[in-house]
N, CA, C and O atoms as a printed pandas DataFrame, in Angstrom:
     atom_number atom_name residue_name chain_id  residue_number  x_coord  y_coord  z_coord
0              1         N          UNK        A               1   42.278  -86.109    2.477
1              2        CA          UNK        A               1   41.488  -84.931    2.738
2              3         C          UNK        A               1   42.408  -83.839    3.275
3              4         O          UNK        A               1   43.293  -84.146    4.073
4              5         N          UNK        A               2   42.212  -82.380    2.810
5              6        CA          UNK        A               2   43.256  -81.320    2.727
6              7         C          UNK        A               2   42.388  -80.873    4.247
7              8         O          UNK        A               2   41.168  -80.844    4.408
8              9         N          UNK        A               3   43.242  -80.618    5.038
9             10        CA          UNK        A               3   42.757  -79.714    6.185
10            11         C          UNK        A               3   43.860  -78.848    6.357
11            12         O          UNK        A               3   44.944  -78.988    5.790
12            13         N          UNK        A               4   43.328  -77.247    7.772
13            14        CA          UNK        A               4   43.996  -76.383    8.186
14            15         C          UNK        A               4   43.725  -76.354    9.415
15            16         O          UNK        A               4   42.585  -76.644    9.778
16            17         N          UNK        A               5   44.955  -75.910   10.564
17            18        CA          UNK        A               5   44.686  -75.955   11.982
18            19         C          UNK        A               5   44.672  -74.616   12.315
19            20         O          UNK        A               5   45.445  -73.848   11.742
20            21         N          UNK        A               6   43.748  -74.147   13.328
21            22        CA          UNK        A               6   44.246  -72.719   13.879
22            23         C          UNK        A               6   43.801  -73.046   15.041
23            24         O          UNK        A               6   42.572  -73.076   15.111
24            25         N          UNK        A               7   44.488  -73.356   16.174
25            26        CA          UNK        A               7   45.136  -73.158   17.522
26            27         C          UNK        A               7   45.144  -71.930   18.046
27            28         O          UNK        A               7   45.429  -70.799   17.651
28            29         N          UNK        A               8   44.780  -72.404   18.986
29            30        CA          UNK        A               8   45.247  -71.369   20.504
30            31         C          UNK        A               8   44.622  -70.039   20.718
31            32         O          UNK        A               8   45.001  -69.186   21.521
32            33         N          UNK        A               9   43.479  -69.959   19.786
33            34        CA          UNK        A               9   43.091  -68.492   19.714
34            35         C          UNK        A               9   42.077  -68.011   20.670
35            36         O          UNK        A               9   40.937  -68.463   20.564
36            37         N          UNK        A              10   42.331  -67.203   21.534
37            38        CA          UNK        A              10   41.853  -67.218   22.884
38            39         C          UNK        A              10   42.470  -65.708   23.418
39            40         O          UNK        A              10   43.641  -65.375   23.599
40            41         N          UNK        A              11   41.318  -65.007   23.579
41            42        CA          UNK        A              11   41.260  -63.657   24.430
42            43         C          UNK        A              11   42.627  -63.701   25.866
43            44         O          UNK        A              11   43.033  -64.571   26.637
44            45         N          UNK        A              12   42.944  -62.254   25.616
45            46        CA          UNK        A              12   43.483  -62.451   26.554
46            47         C          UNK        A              12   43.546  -62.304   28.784
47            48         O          UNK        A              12   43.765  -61.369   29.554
48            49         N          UNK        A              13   43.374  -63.080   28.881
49            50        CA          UNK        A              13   42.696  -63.357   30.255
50            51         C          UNK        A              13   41.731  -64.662   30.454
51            52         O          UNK        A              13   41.553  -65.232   31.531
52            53         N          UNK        A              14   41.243  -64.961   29.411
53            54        CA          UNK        A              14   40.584  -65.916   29.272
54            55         C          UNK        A              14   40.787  -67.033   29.327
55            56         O          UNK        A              14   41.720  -67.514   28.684
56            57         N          UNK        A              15   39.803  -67.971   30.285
57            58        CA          UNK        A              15   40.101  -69.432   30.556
58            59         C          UNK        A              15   39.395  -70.411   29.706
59            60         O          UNK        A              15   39.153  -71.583   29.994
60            61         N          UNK        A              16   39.001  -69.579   28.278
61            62        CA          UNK        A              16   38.317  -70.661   27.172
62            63         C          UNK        A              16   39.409  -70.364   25.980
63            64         O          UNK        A              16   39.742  -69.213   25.700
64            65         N          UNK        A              17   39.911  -71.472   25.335
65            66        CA          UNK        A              17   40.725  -71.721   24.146
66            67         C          UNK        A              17   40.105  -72.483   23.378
67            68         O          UNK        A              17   39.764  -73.650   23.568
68            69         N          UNK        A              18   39.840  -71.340   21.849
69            70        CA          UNK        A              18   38.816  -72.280   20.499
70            71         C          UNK        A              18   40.114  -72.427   19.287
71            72         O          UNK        A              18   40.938  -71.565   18.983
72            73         N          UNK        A              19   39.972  -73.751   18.763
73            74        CA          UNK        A              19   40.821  -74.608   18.242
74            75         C          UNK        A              19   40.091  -74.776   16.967
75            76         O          UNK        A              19   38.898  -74.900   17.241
76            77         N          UNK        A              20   40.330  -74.846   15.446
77            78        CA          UNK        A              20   39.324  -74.790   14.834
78            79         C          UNK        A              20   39.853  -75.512   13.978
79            80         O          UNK        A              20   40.871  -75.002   13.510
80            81         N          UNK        A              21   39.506  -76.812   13.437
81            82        CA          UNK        A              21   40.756  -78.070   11.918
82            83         C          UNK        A              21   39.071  -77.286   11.218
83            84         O          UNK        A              21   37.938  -77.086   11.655
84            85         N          UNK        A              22   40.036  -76.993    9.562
85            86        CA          UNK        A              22   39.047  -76.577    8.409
86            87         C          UNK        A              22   39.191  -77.690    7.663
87            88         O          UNK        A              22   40.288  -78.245    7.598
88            89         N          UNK        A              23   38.317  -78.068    7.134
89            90        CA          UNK        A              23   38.540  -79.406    6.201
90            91         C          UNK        A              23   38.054  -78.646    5.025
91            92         O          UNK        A              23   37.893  -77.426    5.040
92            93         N          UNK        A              24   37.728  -79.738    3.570
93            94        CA          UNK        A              24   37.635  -78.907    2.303
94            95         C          UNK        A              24   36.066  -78.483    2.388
95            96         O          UNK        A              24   35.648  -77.430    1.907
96            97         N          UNK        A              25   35.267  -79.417    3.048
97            98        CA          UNK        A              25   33.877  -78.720    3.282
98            99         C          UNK        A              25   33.295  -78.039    4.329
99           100         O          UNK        A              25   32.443  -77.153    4.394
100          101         N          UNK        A              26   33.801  -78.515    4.952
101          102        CA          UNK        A              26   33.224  -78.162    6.650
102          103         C          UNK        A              26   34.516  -77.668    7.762
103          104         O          UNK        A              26   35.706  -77.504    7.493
104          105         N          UNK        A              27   33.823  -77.507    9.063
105          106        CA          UNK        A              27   35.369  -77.200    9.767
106          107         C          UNK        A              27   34.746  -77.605   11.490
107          108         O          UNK        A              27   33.731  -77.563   12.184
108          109         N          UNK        A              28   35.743  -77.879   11.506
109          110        CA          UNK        A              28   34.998  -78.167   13.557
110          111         C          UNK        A              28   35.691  -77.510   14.128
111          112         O          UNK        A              28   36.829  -77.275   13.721
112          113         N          UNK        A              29   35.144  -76.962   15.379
113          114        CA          UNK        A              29   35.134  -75.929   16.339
114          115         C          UNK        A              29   35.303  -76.806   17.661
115          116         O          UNK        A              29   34.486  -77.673   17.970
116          117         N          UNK        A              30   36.355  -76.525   18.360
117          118        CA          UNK        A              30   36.721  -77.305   19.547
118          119         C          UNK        A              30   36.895  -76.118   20.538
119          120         O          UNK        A              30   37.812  -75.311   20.383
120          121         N          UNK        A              31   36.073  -76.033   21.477
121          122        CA          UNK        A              31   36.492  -75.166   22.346
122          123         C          UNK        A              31   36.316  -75.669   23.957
123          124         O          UNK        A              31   35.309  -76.150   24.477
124          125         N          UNK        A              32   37.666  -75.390   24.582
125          126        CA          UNK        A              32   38.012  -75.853   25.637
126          127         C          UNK        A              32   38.224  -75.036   26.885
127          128         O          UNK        A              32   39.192  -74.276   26.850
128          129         N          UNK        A              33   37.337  -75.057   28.219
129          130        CA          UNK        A              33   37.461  -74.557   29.143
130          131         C          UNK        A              33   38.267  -74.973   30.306
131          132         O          UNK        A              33   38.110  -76.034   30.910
132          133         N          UNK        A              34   39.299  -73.901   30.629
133          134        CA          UNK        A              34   39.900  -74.594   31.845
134          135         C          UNK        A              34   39.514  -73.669   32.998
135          136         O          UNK        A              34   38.762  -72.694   33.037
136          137         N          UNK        A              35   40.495  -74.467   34.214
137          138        CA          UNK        A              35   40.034  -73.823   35.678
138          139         C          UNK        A              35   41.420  -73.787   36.142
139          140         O          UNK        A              35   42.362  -74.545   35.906
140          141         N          UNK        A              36   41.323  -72.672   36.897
141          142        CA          UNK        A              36   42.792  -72.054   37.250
142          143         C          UNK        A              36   43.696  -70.861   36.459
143          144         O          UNK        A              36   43.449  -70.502   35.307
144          145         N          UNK        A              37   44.409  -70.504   37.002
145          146        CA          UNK        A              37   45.361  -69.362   36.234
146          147         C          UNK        A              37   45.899  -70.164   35.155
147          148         O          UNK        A              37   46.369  -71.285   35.346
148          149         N          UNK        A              38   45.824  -69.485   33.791
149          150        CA          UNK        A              38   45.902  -69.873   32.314
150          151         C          UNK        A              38   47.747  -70.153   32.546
151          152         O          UNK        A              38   48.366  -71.189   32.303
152          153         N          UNK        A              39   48.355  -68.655   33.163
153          154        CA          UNK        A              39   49.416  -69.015   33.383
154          155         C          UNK        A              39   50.362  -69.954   33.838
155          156         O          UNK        A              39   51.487  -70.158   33.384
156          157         N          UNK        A              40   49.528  -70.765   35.223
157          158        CA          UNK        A              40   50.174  -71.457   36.049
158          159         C          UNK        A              40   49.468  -73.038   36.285
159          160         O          UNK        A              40   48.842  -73.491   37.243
160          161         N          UNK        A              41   49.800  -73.549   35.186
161          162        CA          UNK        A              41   49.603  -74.797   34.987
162          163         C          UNK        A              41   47.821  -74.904   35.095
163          164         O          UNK        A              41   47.507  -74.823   36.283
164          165         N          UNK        A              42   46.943  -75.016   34.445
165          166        CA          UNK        A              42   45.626  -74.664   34.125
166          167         C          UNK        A              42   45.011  -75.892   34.525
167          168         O          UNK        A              42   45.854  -76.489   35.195
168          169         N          UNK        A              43   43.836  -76.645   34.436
169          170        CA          UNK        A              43   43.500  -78.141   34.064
170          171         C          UNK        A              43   42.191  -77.694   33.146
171          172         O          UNK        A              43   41.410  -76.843   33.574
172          173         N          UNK        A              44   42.041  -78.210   32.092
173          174        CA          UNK        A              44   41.030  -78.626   30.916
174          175         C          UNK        A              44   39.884  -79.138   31.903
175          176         O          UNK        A              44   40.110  -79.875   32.863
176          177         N          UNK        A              45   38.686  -78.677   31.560
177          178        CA          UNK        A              45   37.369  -79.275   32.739
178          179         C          UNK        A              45   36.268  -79.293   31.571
179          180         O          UNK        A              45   35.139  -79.682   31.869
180          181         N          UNK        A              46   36.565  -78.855   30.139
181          182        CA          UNK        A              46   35.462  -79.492   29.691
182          183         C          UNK        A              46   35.007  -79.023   28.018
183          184         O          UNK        A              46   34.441  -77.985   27.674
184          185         N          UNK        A              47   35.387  -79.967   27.310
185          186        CA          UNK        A              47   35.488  -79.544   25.629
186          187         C          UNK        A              47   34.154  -79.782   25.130
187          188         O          UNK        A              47   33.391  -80.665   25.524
188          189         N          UNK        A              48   33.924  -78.884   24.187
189          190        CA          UNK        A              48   32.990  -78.928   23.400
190          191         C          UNK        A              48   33.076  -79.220   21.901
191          192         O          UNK        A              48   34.146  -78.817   21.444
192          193         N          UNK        A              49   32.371  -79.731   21.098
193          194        CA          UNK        A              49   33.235  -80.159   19.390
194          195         C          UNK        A              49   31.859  -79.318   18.874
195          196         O          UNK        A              49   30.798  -79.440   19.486
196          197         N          UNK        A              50   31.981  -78.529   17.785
197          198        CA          UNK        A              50   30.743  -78.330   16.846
198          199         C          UNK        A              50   31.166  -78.051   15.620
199          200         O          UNK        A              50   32.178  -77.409   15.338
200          201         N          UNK        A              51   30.240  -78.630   14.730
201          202        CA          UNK        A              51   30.802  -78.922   13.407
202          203         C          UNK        A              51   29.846  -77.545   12.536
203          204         O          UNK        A              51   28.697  -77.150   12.734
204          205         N          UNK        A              52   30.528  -77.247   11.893
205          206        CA          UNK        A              52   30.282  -75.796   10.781
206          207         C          UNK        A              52   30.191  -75.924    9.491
207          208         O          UNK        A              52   31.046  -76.777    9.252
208          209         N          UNK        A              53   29.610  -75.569    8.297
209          210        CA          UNK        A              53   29.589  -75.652    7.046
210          211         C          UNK        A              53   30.844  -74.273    7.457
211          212         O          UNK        A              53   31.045  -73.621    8.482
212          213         N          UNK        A              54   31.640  -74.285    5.745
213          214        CA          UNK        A              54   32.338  -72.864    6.029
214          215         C          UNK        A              54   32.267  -71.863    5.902
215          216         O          UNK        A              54   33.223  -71.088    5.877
216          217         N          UNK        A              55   30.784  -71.499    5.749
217          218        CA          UNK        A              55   29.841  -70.398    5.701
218          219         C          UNK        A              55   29.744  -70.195    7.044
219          220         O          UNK        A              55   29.077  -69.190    7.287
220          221         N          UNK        A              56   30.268  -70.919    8.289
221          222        CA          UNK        A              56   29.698  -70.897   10.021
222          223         C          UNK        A              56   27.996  -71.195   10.372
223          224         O          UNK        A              56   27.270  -70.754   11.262
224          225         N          UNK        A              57   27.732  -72.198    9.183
225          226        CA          UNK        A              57   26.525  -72.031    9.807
226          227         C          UNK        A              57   26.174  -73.856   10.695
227          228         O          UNK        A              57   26.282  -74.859    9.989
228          229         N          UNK        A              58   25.885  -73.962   11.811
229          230        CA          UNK        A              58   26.290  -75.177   12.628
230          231         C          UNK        A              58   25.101  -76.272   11.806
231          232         O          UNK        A              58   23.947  -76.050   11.439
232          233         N          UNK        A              59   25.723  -77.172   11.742
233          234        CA          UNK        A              59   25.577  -78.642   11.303
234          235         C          UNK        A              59   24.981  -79.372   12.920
235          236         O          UNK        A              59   25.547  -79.491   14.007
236          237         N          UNK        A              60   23.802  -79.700   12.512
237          238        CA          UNK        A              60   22.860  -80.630   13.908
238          239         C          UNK        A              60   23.081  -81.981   13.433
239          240         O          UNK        A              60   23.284  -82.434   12.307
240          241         N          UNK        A              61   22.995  -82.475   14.506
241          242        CA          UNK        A              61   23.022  -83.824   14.745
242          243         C          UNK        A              61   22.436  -84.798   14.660
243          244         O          UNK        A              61   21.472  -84.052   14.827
244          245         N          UNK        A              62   21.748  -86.375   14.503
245          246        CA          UNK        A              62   20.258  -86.692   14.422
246          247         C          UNK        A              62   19.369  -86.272   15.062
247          248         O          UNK        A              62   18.227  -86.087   14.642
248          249         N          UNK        A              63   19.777  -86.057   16.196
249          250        CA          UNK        A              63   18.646  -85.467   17.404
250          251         C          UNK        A              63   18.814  -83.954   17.443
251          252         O          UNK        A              63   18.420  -83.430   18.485
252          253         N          UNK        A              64   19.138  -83.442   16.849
253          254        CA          UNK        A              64   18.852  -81.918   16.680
254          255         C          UNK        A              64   19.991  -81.221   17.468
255          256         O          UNK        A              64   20.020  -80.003   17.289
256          257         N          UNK        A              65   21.164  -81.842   18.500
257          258        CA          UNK        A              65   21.859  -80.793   18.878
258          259         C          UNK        A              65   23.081  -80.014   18.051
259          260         O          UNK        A              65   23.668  -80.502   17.086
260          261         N          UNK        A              66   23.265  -79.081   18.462
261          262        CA          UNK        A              66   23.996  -78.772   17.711
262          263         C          UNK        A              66   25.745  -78.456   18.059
263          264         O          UNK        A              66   26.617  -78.230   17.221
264          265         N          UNK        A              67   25.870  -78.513   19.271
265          266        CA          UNK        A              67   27.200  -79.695   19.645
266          267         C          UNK        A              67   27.585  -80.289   20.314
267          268         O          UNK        A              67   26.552  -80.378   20.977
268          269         N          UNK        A              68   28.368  -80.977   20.914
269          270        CA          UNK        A              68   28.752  -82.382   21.213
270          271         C          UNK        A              68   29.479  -82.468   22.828
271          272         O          UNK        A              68   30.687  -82.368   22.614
272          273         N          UNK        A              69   29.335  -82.558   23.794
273          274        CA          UNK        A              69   30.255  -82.205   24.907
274          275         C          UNK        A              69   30.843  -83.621   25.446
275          276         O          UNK        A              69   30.159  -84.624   25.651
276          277         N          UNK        A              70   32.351  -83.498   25.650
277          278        CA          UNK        A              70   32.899  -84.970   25.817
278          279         C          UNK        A              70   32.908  -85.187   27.181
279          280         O          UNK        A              70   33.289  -84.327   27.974
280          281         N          UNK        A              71   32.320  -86.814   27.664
281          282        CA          UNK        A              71   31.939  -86.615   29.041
282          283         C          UNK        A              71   32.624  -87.810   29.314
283          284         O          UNK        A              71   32.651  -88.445   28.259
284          285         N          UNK        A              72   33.219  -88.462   30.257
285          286        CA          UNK        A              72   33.657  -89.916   30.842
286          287         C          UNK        A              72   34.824  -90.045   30.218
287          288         O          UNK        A              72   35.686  -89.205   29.961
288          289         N          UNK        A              73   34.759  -91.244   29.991
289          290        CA          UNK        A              73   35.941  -91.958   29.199
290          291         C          UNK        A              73   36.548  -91.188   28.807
291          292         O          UNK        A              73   37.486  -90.608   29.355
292          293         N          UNK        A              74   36.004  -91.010   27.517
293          294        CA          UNK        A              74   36.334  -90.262   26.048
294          295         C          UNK        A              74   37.052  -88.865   26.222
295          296         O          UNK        A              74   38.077  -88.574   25.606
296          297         N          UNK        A              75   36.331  -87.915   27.241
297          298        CA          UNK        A              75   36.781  -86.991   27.670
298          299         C          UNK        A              75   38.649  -86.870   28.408
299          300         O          UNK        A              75   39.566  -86.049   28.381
300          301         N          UNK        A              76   38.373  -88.325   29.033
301          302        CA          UNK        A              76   39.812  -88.623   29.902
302          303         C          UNK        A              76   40.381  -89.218   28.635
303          304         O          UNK        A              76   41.414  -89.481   29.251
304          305         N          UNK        A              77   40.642  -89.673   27.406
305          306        CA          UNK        A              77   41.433  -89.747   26.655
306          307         C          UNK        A              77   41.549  -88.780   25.784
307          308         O          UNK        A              77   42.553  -88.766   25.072
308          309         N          UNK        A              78   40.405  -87.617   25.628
309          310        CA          UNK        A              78   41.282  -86.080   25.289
310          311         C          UNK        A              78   42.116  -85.699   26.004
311          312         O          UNK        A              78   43.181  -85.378   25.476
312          313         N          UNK        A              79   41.974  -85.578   27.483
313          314        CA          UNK        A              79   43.487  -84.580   27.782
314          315         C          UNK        A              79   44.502  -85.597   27.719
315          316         O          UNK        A              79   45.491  -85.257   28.368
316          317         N          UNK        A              80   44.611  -86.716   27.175
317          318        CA          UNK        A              80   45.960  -87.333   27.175
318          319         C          UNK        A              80   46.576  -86.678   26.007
319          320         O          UNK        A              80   47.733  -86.949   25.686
């Protein structure tokens, strides 16, 4: 499966960074909030995943949400 990454794209001043892999149908949207000066060593406090047709229009889930927030575990083996 052919994908594209676009990284790091994030206002400047801003403590949210959206990350976006395009795949050939769809594309997911990762956007990550930190706490602290962006400059001076930041910490990640809390990602969100949402999945897009590539028209941008959001893809729900069985239960109707429409995206995903990583909490526990899973979350502590993203920032690794």
């Amino acid at each position: 499966m052919n994908y594209t990454l676009e990284l790091n794209t994030q206002e400047h001043g801003s403590n949210i960074v959206f990350n976006t892999i395009i795949f050939d149908s769809f594309k997911v949207n990762i956007v990550e909030r930190y706490v602290g000066l962006m400059n001076a060593n930041p910490k990640l406090c809390e990602a969100l995943f949402k999945v897009r047709t590539l028209d941008n229009e959001l893809i729900k889930t069985k239960k109707g949400n429409s995206r995903i927030k990583i909490k526990g575990k899973n979350f502590e083996v993203y920032c690794q």
